[in-house]
C-alpha positions as CSV (number, residue, x, y, z in Angstrom):
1,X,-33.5,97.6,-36.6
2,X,-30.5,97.6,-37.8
3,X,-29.6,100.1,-40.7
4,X,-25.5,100.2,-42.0
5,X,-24.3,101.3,-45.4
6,X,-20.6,101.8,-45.7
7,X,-17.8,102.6,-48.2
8,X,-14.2,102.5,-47.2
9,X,-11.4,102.3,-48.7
10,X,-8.0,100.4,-47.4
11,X,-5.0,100.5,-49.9
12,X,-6.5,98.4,-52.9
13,X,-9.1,96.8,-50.7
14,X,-13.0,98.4,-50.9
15,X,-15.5,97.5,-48.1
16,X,-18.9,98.8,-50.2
17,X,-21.8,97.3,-48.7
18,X,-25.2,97.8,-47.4
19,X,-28.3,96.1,-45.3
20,X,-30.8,96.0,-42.8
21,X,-31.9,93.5,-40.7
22,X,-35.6,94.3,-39.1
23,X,-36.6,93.1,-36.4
24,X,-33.5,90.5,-36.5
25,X,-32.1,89.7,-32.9
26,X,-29.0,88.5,-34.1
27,X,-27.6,89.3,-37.3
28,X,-24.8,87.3,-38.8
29,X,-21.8,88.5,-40.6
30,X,-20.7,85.4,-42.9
31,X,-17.6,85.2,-45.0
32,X,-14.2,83.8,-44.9
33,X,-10.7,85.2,-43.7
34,X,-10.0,88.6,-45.4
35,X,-13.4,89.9,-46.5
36,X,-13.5,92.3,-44.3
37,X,-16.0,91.3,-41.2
38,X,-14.0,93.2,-38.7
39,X,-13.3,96.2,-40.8
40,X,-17.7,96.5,-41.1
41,X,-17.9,95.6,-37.0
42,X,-15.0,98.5,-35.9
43,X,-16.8,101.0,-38.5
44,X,-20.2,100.3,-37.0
45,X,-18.2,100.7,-33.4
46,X,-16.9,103.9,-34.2
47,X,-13.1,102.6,-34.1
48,X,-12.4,102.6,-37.5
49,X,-14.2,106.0,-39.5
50,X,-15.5,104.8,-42.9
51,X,-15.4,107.4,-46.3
52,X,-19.0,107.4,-46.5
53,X,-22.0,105.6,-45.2
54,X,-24.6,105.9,-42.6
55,X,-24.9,103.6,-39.7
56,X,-28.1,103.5,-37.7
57,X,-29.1,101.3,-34.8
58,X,-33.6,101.3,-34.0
59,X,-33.4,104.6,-35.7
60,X,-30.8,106.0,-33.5
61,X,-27.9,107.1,-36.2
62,X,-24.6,107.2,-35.1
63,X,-22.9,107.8,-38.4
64,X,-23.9,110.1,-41.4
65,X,-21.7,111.1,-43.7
66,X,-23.6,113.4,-45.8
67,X,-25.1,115.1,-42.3
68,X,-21.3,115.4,-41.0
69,X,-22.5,113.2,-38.1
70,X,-19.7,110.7,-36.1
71,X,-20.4,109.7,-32.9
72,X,-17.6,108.9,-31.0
73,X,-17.4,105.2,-29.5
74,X,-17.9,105.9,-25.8
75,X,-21.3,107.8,-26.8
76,X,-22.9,105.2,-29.3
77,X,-23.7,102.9,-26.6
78,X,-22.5,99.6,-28.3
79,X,-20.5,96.6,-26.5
80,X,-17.9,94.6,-28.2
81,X,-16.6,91.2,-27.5
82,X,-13.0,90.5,-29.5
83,X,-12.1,87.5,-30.3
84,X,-9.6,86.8,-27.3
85,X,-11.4,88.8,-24.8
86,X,-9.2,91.2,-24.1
87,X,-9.8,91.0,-20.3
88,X,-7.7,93.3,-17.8
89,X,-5.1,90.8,-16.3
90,X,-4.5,93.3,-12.8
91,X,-8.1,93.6,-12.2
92,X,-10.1,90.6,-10.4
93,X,-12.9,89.0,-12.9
94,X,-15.5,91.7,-10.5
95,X,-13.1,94.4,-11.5
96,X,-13.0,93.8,-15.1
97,X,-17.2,93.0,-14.8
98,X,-17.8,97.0,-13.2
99,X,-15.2,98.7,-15.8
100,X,-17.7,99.6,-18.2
101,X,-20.6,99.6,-16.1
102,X,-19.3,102.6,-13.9
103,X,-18.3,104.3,-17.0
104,X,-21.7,104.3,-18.0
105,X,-23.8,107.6,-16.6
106,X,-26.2,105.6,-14.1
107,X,-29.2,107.2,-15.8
108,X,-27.9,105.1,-18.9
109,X,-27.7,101.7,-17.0
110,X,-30.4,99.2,-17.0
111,X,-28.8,95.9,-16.9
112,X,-28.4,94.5,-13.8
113,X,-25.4,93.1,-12.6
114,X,-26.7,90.4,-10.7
115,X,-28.6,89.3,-13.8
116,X,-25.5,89.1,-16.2
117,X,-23.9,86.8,-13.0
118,X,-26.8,84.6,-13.1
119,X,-27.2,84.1,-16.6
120,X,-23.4,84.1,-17.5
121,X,-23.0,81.4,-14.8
122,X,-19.8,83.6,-13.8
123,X,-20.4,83.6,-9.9
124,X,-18.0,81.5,-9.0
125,X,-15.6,83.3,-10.8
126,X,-15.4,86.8,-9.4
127,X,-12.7,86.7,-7.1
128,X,-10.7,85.5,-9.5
129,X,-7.9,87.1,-12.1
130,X,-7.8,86.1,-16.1
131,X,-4.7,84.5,-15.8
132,X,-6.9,81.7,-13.7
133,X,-9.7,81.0,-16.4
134,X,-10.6,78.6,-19.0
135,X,-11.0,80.3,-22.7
136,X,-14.6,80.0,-22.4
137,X,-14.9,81.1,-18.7
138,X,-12.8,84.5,-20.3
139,X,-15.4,85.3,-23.0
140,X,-17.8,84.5,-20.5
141,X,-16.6,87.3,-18.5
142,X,-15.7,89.5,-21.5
143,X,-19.3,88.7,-22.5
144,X,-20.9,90.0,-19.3
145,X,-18.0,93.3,-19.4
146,X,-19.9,94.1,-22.5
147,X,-23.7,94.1,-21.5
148,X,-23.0,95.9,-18.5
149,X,-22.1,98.7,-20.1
150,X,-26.1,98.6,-21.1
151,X,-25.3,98.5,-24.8
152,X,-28.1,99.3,-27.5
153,X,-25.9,96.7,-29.8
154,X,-23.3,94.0,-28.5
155,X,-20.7,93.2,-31.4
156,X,-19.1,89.7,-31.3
157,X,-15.9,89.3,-33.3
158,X,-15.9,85.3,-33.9
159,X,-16.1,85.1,-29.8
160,X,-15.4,81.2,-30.0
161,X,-12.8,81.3,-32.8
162,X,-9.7,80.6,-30.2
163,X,-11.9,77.9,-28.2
164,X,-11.9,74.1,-28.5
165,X,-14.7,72.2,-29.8
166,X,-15.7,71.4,-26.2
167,X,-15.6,74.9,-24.7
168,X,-17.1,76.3,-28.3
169,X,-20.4,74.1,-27.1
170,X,-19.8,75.0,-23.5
171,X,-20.4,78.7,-24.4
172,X,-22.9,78.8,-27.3
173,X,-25.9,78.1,-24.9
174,X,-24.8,81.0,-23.3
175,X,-24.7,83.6,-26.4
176,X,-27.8,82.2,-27.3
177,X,-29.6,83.3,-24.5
178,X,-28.9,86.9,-24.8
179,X,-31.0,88.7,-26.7
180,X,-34.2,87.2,-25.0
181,X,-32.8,87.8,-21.6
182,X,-31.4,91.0,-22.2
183,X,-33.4,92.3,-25.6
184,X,-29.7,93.3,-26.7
185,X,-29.4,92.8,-30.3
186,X,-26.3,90.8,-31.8
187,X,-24.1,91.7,-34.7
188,X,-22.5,88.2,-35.0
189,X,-19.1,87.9,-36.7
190,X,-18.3,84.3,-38.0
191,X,-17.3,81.9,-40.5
192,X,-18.6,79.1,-38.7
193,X,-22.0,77.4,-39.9
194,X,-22.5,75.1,-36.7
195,X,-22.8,78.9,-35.0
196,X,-24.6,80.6,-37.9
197,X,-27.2,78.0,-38.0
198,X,-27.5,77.9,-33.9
199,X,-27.5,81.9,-33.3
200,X,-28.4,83.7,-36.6
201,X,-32.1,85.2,-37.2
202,X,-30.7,87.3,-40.1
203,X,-27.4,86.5,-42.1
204,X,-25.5,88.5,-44.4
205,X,-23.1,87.3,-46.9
206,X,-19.3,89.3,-47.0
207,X,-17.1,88.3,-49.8
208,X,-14.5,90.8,-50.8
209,X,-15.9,93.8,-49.0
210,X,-19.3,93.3,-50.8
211,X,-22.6,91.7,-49.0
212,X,-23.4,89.2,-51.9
213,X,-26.5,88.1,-50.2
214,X,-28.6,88.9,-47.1
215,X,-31.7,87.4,-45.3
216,X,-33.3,85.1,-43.2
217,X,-30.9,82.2,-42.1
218,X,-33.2,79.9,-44.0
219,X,-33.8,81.6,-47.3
220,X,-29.8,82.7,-47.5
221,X,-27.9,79.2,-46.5
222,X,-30.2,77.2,-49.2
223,X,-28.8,79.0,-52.2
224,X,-26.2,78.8,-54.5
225,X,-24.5,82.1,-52.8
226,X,-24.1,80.5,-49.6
227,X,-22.5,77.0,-50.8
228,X,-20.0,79.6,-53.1
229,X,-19.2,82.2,-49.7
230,X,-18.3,79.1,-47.4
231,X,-16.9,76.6,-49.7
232,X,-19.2,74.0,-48.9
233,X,-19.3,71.1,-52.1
234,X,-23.1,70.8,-51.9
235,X,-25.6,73.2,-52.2
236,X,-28.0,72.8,-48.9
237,X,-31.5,73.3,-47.8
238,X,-32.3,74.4,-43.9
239,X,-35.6,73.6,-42.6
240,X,-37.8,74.6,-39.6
241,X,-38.9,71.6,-37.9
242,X,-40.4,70.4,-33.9
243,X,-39.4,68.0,-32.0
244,X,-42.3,65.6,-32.0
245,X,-41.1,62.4,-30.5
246,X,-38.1,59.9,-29.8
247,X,-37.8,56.3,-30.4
248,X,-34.8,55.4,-28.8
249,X,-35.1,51.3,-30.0
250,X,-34.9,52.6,-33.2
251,X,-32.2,55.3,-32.5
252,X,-34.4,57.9,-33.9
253,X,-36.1,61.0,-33.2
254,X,-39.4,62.5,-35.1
255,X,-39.3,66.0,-36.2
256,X,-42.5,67.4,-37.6
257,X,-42.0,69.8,-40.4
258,X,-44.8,71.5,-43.3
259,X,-43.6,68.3,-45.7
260,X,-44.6,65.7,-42.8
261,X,-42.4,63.8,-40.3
262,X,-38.7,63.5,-40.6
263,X,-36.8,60.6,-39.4
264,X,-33.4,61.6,-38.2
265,X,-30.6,60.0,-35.7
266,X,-31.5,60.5,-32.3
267,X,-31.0,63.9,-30.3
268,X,-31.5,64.8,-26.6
269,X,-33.4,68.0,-27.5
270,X,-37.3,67.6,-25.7
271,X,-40.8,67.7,-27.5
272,X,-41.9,70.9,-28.7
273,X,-38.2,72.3,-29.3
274,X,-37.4,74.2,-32.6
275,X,-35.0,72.9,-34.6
276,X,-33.1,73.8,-37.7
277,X,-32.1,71.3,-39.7
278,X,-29.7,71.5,-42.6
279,X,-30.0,68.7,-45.9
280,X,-27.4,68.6,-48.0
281,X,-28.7,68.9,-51.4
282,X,-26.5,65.3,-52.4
283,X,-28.8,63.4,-50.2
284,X,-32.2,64.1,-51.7
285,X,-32.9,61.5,-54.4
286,X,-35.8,61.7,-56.5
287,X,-38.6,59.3,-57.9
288,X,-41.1,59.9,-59.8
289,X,-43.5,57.3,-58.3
290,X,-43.5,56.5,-54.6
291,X,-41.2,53.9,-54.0
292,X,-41.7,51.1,-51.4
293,X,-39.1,48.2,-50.4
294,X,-36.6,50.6,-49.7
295,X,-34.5,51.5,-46.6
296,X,-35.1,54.7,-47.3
297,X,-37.2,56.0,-43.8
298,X,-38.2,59.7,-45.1
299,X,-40.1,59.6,-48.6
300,X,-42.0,62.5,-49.0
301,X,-44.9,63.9,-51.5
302,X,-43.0,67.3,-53.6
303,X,-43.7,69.2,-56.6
304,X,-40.3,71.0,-58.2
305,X,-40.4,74.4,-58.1
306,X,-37.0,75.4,-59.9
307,X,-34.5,73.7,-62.3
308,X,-31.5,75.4,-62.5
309,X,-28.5,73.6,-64.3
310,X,-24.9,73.7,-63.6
311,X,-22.4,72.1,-66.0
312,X,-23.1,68.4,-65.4
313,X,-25.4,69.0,-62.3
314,X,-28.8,69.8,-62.2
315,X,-30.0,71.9,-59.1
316,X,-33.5,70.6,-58.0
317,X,-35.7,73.6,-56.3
318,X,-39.1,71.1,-54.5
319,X,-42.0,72.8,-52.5
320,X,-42.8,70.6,-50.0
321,X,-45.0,73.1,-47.8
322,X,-41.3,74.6,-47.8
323,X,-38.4,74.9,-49.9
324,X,-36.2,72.0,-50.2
325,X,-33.1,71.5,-53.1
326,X,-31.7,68.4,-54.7
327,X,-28.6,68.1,-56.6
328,X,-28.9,65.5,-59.4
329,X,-26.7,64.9,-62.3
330,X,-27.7,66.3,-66.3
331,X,-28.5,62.7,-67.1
332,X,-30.9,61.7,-64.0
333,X,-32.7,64.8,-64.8
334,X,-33.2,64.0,-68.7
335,X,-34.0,60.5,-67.7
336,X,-36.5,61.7,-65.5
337,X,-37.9,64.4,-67.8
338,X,-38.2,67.2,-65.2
339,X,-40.0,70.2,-65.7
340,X,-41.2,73.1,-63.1
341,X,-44.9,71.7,-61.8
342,X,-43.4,68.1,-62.1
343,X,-44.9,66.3,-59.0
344,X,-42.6,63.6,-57.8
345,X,-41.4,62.4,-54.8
346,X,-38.2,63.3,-52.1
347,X,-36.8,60.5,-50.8
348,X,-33.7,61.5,-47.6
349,X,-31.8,58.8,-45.6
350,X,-31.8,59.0,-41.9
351,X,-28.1,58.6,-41.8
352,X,-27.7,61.5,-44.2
353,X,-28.6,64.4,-41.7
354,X,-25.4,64.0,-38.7
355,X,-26.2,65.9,-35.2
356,X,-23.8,68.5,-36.5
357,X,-26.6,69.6,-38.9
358,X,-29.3,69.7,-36.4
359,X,-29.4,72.9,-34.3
360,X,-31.8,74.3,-31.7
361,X,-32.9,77.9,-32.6
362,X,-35.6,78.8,-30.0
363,X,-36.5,82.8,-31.7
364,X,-35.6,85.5,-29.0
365,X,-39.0,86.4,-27.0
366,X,-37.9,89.4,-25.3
367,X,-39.9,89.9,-22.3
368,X,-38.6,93.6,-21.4
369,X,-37.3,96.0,-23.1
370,X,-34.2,97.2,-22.8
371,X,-35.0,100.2,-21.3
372,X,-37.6,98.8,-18.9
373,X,-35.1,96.5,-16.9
374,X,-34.6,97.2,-13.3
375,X,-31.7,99.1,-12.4
């Protein structure tokens, strides 16, 4: 668990904030340039000393204020992964790997360095200096640099922000393996949805020092707060769904959700996988009968839940065995005559949801503890 409340003041700027995210394996920090995500990481560190707060990692507190209790960095036990990696350019990628780990007493050290190698994929690379690597094969490195210092918490300062689109997909299947592999728990600075959506369990919303909303990925990116934090035009909806089947005649793969089967272009991810799946609340039309003769592939049985409305917009809350939004206009919804209970029917193209939206969350099974890995 992890437990931070912090106040700190920087000229005219205030960082006053607080949550908790239980049982979360990765925790997202979510907000744009300037609102203060690597002012809340270098407190929880230990490099920056906040006014007052408390910051506690599974119950383990490394800063009270009010008990007059500041760990210094080197003995909180938590790695950190900057942006640009950071990597010692005189020292081999081996050389920069052990840095940490021997500065770690060996009673503390229970990651093994031959597991980082393997599930880094950084083998190849150890006789090798910086100056000689890609930008992902660095944070790769600067990755495994961190764990082996056997960290309780690793902190990732937008890792992938300098990266390319290709090395950015080159290196999230890696980050997403940690925290089962390594039952290291992730406090995930980013402004980036694609990653939020891929890595998150738990997401917190930073705007102007202040976490204006914090949860599960799910609950927090299909409301209002989220479209308002990352700019985004529509208001969206993320659902859980399986892979059930493909159909590639059609171009299609079937995802089975709690509202039924969902139609969307075709993906290479295999049957069984867990998805996450993002609607934009712009593509979900309503009727109030079931249509037929349409094009329209994914029609589905709903019952609105919420009506909240926004100048000339209406925003649509539907149950559907889970929560999905629609944005409609003031008129469309006097036309229809909505009202909470309403039952009705969802109707979402196919072409609507884009592979961008689709991500594979597989939830971190952690088969040992930290503590229990072989040293």
């Amino acid at each position: 668990m992890l437990d931070v409340a912090l106040r700190k003041m920087n000229g005219n700027f205030q960082i006053d904030l607080a949550f908790q995210s239980d049982g979360a394996m990765v925790t997202a920090l979510f907000g744009r340039s300037g609102s203060g995500k690597t002012s809340v990481i270098d407190m929880v560190a230990g490099l920056v000393r906040p006014n007052e707060g408390r910051v506690a990692v599974d119950g383990r507190v490394l800063f009270d204020s009010q008990r007059g209790l500041d760990l210094p960095p080197a003995r909180r036990r938590i790695g950190y992964v900057f942006q640009d990696g950071r990597l010692f350019p005189h020292y081999t990628v081996r050389g920069n790997l052990v840095y940490g780990m021997e500065r770690t007493p060996a009673a503390e050290r229970c990651i093994r360095f031959d597991s980082v190698i393997e599930v880094l994929g950084i083998g190849p690379l150890l006789d090798r200096r910086p100056g000689k690597l890609s930008g992902g094969e660095k944070q790769r490195v600067a990755i495994g640099r961190a764990l082996l210092t056997s960290p309780r918490l690793l902190l990732m300062d937008e890792p992938l922000a300098s990266l390319d689109g290709a090395r950015k997909a080159e290196l999230l299947p890696f980050i997403a393996r940690l925290p089962g592999q390594f039952g290291v728990p992730i406090l995930y600075v980013s402004h980036s949805t694609d990653e939020v959506l891929r890595l998150a369990d738990h997401l917190v919303l930073l705007e102007a020092g202040k976490a204006r909303d914090s949860g599960t990925v799910e609950e927090v990116m299909s409301r209002p707060s989220f479209a308002a934090v990352s700019g985004e035009q529509d208001l969206a909806s993320v659902i859980i769904a399986t892979v059930s089947d493909h159909d590639p005649a059609y171009g299609t793969t079937h995802l089975t959700f709690p509202g039924g089967v969902l139609r969307v272009p075709l993906i290479t991810a295999e049957p069984g996988r867990r998805l996450r799946v993002r609607i934009d609340a712009g593509d979900v039309m309503l009727a109030l009968t079931k249509p037929s003769g349409l094009s329209v592939q994914n029609i589905f049985a709903a019952r609105v839940s919420s009506l909240r409305h926004d100048n000339e917009q209406v925003d649509v809350g539907l149950d559907l065995g889970c929560a999905l939004q629609s944005r409609i206009s003031a008129q469309a919804c006097a036309d229809l005559g909505l009202a909470v209970g309403m039952p009705l029917f969802a109707l979402i193209k196919s072409a609507a949801i884009s592979r961008s939206d689709i991500a594979e969350h597989e939830p971190a099974m952690v088969s040992q503890k930290l503590g229990e890995q072989e040293t």
